[in-house]
C-alpha positions in Angstrom: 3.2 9.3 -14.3 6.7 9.6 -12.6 8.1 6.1 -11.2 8.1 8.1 -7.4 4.1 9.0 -8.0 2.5 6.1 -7.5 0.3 5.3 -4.9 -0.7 2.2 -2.8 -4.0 1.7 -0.7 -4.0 -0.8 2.4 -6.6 -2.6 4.2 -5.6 -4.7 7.0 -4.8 -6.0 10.4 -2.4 -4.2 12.3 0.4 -6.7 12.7 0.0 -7.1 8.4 0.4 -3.2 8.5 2.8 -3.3 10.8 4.6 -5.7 8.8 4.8 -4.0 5.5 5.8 -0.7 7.1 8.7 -1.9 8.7 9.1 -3.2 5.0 8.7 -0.4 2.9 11.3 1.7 5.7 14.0 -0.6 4.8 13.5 0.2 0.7 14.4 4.1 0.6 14.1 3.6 -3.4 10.8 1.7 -3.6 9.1 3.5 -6.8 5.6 4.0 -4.8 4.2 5.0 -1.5 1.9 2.5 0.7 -0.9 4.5 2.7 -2.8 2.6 5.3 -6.6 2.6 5.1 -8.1 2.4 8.4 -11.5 1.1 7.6 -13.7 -0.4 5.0 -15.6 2.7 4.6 -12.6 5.0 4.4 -11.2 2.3 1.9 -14.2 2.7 -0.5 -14.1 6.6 0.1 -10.9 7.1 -1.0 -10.6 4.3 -4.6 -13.6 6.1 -5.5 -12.3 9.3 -5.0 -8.4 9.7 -5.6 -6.3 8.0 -7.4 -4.4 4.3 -6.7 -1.8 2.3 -8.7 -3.2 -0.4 -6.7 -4.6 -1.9 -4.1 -3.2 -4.0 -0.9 -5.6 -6.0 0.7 -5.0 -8.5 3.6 -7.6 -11.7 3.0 -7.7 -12.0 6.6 -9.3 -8.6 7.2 -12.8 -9.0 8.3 -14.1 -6.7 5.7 -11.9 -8.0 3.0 -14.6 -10.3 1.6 -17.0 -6.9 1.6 -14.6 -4.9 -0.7 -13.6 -7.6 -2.5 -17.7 -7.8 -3.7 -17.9 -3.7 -4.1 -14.9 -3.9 -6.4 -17.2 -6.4 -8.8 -20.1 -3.5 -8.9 -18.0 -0.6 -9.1 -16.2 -0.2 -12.8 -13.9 2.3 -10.8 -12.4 0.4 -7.8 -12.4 -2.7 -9.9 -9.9 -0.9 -12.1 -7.2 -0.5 -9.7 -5.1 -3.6 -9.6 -5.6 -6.1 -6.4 -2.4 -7.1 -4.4 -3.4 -10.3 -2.2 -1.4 -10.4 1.3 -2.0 -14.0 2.5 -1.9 -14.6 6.1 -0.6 -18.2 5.1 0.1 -20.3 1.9 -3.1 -22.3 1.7 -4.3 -23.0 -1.1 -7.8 -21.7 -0.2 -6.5 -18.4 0.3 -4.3 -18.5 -3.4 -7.6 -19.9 -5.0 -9.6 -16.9 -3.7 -7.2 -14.4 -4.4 -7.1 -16.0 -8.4 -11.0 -15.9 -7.9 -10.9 -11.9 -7.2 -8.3 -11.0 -9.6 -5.5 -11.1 -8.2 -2.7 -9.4 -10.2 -0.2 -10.4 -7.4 -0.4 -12.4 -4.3 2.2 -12.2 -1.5 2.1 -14.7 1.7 2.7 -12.6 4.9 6.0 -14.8 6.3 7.3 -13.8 3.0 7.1 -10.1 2.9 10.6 -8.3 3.0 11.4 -4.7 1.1 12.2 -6.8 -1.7 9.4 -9.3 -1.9 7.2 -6.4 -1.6 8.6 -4.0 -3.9 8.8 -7.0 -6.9 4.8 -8.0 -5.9 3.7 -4.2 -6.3 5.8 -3.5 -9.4 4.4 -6.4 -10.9 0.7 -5.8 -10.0 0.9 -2.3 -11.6 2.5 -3.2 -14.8 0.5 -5.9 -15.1 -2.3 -3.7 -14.6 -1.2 -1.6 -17.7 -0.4 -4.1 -20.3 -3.8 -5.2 -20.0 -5.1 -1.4 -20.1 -2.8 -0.4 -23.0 -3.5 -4.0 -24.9 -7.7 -3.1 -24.7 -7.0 0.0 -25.8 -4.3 -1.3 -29.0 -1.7 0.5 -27.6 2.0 0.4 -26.7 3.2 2.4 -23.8 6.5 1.9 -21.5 5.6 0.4 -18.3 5.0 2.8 -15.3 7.8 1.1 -13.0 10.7 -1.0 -13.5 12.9 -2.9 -10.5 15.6 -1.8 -9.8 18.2 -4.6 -10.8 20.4 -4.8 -7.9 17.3 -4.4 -5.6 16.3 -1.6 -3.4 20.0 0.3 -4.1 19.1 2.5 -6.3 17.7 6.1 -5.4 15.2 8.7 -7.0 17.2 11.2 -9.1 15.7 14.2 -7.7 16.7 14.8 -4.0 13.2 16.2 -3.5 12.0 12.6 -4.2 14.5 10.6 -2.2 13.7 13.0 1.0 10.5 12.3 0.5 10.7 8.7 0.2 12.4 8.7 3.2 10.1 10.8 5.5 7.0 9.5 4.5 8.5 5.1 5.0 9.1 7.0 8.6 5.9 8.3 9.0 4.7 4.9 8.0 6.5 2.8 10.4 5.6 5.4 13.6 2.1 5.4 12.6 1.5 2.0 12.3 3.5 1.2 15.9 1.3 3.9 17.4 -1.9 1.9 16.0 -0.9 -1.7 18.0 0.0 0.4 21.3 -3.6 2.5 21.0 -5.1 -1.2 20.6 -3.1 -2.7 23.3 -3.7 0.7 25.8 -7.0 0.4 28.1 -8.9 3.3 27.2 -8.1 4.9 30.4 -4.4 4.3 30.1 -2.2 7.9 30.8 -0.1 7.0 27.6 -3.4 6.7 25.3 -3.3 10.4 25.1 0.3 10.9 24.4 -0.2 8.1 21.5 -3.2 10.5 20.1 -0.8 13.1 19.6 2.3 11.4 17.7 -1.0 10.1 15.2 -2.0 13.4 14.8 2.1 14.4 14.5 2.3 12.2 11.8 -0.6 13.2 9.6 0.3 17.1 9.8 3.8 15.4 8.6 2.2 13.1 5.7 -0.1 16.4 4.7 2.9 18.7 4.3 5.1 16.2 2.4 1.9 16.4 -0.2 1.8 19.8 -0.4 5.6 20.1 -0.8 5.6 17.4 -3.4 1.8 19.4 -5.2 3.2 21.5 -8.4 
């Protein structure tokens, strides 16, 4: 797998999403992609059902604790590495990350393009040393940080365009989620919001196509 292939699922509050897309915007050279999941169900859909280099989950969610038990019954979603984003650095919420599995943890106050980048890197490759060291095996690791941080960009400009685009996407989608949950229902802008959400997917599903051999 290419360093620019892998994929991230989220599950989370809004301002947490909110939070690591105005992250992941700021690092243009960030060796994965972070797609939010907007449910529980749609969370277990889709790490049953496509592939993830990991998973982001926000302890705070209310369904958190939910997944977190499906993920000890199911072989398949327990094999995709668990990121913990803390709402705060209690050691309650560290001691039931460790409890789940934690490959990585990250406190919300903390999370910048670099914190982020370094938490996800290292919850993958962690992820495959203990795969390749089950299986006897020795095998590069899928990602590496870049040394000088977030500087360095994808060598093909296919990639870095598409890095690019889809941190966008990421940060207009996730603004238009808080305003449709601050609009009343009957609000005139509720509508308009509907249609920069439905922009943005037609966006995300071209950039996949483009990027399908």
């Amino acid at each position: 797998m290419s360093i620019a292939s892998s994929q991230v699922l989220f599950l989370g509050e809004l301002p947490f999403w909110l939070k690591v897309s105005q992250a992941i915007v700021e690092a243009p050279a960030a060796p994965f992609q972070i797609h939010r999941s907007p449910s529980l169900r749609d969370a277990l859909r889709r790490l049953d059902g496509e592939q993830w280099q990991a998973l982001l989950l926000d302890f705070s969610h209310p369904s958190a604790q939910e997944l977190l038990a499906a993920r000890k019954l199911h072989d398949g979603l327990n094999s995709v590495p668990l990121l913990a984003l803390l709402p705060i650095g209690d050691p309650q919420f560290h001691g039931a990350a460790a409890t789940a599995g934690a490959a990585a943890m990250l406190v919300l106050g903390d999370v910048t393009s670099a914190s982020l980048q370094h938490a996800v890197v290292s919850a993958i490759n962690s992820n495959t040393l203990r795969t390749n060291y089950r299986k006897g095996t020795n095998m590069t690791l899928p990602l590496e940080p870049a040394s000088n941080g977030l500087n360095r960009l994808p060598s093909a400009n296919l990639d870095a365009i598409s890095h690019a685009v889809n941190n966008l996407l990421c940060v207009i989608n996730a603004n238009a989620d808080i305003l449709t949950d601050q609009l009343d229902a009957t609000h005139n802008a509720v509508r308009s919001v509907s249609q920069i959400k439905k922009a943005t997917k037609s966006a995300a599903d071209l950039m996949r196509l483009l990027k399908t051999p």
